[in-house]
C-alpha positions, -999 to 999 in steps of 0.1 A, spaced: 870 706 95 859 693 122 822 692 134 810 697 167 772 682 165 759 701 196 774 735 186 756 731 153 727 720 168 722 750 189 719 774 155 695 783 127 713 788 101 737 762 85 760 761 56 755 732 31 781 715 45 766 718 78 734 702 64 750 673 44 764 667 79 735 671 98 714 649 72 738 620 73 738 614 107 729 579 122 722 560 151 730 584 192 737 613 168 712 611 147 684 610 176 701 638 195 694 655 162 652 648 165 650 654 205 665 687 197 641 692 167 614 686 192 629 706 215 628 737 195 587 727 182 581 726 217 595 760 229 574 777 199 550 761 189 539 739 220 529 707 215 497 714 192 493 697 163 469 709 137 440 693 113 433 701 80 403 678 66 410 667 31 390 667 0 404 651 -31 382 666 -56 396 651 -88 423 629 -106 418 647 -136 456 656 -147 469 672 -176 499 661 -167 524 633 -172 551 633 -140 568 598 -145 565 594 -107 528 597 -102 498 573 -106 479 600 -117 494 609 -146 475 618 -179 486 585 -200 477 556 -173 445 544 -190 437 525 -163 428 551 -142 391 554 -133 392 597 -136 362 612 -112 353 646 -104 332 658 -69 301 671 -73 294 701 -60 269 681 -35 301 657 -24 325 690 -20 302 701 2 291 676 23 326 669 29 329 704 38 299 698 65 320 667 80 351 687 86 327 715 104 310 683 125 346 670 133 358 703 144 386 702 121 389 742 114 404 736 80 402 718 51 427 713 19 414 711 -13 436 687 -38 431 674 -75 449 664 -104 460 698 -123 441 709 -149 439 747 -165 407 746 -179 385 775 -172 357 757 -162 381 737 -134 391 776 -125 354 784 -126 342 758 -102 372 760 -77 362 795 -70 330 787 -65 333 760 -46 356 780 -26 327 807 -17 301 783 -7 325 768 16 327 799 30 294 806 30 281 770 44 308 769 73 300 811 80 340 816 72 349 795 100 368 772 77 402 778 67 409 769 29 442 752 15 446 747 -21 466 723 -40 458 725 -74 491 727 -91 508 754 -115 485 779 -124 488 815 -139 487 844 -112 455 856 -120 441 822 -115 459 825 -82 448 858 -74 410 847 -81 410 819 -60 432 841 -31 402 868 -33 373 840 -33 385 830 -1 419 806 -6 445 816 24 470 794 17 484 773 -13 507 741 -11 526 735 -47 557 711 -43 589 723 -57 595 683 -56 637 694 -62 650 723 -62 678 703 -86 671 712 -124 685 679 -136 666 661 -112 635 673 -119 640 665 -156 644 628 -144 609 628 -126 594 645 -154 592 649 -190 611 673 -208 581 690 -228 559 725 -227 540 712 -192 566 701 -173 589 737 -168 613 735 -139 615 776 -143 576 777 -142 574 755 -107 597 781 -95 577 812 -109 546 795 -97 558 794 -60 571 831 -65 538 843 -79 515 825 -50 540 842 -21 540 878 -39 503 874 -41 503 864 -1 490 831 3 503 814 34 527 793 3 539 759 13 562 737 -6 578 701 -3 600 676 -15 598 640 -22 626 621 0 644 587 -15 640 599 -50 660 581 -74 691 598 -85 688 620 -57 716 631 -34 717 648 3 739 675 -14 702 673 -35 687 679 0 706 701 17 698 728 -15 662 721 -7 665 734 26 682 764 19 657 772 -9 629 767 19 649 793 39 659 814 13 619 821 3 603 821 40 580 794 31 553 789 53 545 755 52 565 723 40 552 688 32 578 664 28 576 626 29 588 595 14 588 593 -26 571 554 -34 572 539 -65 542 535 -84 542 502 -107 521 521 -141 549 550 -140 579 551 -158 602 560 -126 590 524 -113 621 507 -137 642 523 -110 625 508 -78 659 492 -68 680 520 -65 660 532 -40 667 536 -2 647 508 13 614 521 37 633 527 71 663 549 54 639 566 34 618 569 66 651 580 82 659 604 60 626 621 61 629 624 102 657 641 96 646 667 72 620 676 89 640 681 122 665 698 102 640 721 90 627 726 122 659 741 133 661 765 106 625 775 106 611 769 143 575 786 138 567 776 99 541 745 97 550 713 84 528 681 76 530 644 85 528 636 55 504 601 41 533 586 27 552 585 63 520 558 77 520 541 43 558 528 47 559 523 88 532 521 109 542 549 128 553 570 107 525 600 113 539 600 153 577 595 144 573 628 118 555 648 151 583 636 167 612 652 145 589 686 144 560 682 126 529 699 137 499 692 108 483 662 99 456 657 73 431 634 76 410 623 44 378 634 44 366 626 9 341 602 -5 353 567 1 348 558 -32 366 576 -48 392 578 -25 406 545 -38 410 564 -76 436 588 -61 464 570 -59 495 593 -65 514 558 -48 503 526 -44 487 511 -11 483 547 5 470 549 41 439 560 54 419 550 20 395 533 44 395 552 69 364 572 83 362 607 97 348 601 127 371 571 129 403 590 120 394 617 146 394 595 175 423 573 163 443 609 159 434 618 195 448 584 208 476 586 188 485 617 198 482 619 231 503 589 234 535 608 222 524 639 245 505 660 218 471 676 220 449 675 183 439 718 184 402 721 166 381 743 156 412 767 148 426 778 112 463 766 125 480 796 105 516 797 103 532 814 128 561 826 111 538 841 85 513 858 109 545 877 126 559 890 89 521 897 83 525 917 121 556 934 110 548 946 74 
């Protein structure tokens, strides 16, 4: 069957083979793909692009992904935890920068003393910032009434990477043992949207073994639950992980780059008024890879807010951008940044999903 790019481009929902197409595209066809993306960002969602100030409280992991420098058995790892004291002053920074959100992120533990403190922490950010800060949490798999607690402390929304929506996949990047559960990822993300976080999700793009028919299924599972949010960038290898030995079969940095533009603007299409991040990982492997994801659709960016020290001890990937980088610095580089590519940094808002705030309208 033929395909007619601009006919397709003009719709939001595709068929698989629709989005294999879509996703392979290159070169003229590829960027008429992004300005349309853009196009579509623009007519909903304007040209904003929203902050969320983050806080990486630990690398504590329970966890072994074989992907992630993180992970429980790399003895190397110097493992911190924030004080409260450090939580909140970086909570204070993000209320001087105007950010109007934060994200709170840390290796995943179950412990109830972890659960303890989140919620608490949680409160007294509420309480220091008078509930003008919006919380995001990304904390990993949890049970529901973990995720209820947190929700009723104060929590709005919840980002938990599906990482694949590809069974066999996932048992590639991860081990096949009682903590790593492709069915409990998925029950996870079911339990934080029944409970009504604003739930976000992602996938990691250039994965070994992975396919765009791998791809095109993650999209359609982003549809198929009305996500509200999406972070998606470019899977790189880390040297003290297992999934390293397979560093060659990798798409080199500009097709994985590529690849993740195209997601993103596929995405777009599908789901004009969700939110989806610039990811980290885009800057890390071009230097422009923060404005070339705004670009394709993307309309959040998260600037690191946390301790400088430690900032250098979570490293889910090697050579990650922005460990260095100040607050006050970041904030004005952002504001050059993006007003050079015609977007406007929005603080001092919460930067809800739109597509969520409408179902929240309509129930």
């Amino acid at each position: 069957m033929e395909l007619e790019l601009n006919e397709i481009l003009t719709k939001q929902n595709f068929t698989k083979q629709e989005l294999v197409y879509l996703l392979s595209l290159e070169g003229v066809d590829m960027q008429k793909l992004l300005d349309k993306a853009l196009e579509v960002k623009l007519r909903y969602l304007d040209n904003n692009v929203h902050l969320r100030g983050l806080i990486e409280y630990s690398n504590k992991c329970r966890k072994n992904c074989l992907y992630c420098g993180l992970r429980k058995n790399i003895s190397a790892v110097n493992r911190y935890e924030l004080s409260e004291e450090e939580v909140l002053e970086c909570a204070k920074i993000a209320i001087k920068l105007h950010y109007g959100s934060i994200a709170l992120q840390s290796g995943e533990r179950q412990d109830e003393n972890f659960i303890e403190k989140i919620e608490y922490l949680i409160k007294k950010i509420k309480e220091i910032s008078d509930n003008k800060l919006g919380i995001t949490l990304s904390l990993g798999e949890q049970n529901e009434d973990t995720y209820r607690r947190w929700f009723l402390a104060g929590a709005h929304r919840y980002l938990l990477r599906i990482e694949t929506t590809n069974e066999e996949l996932f048992y590639k990047i991860h081990p096949r043992d009682l903590s790593h559960s492709f069915q409990t990822r998925k029950d996870c993300i079911d339990a934080l949207l029944n409970i009504g976080y604003q739930t976000g999700t992602g996938v990691m793009i250039g994965l070994p073994f992975q396919t765009v028919e791998d791809l095109a299924e993650d999209l359609l599972y982003f549809k198929r639950k009305e996500i509200a949010m999406v972070g998606m960038g470019p899977f790189i290898p880390h040297p003290d992980t297992p999934l390293y030995k397979f560093k060659d079969i990798i798409p080199p940095n500009e097709k994985r780059m590529a690849m993740t533009m195209k997601m993103i603007a596929v995405l777009r299409l599908m789901m004009p008024e969700i939110n989806m991040v610039s990811a980290t990982a885009n800057q890390t492997i071009d230097e422009f890879g923060r404005e070339k994801a705004i670009l394709s659709g993307a309309n959040v960016i998260m600037p690191n807010i946390s301790p400088k020290q430690s900032r250098k001890e979570y490293l889910i990937y090697p050579d990650k951008d922005t460990v260095k980088d100040s607050g006050e610095w970041c904030s004005n580089s952002l504001d050059n940044r993006m007003s050079s590519i015609n977007h406007k940094v929005l603080y001092d808002e919460w930067g809800d999903s739109v597509a969520f705030t409408k179902r929240q309208i309509k129930r």
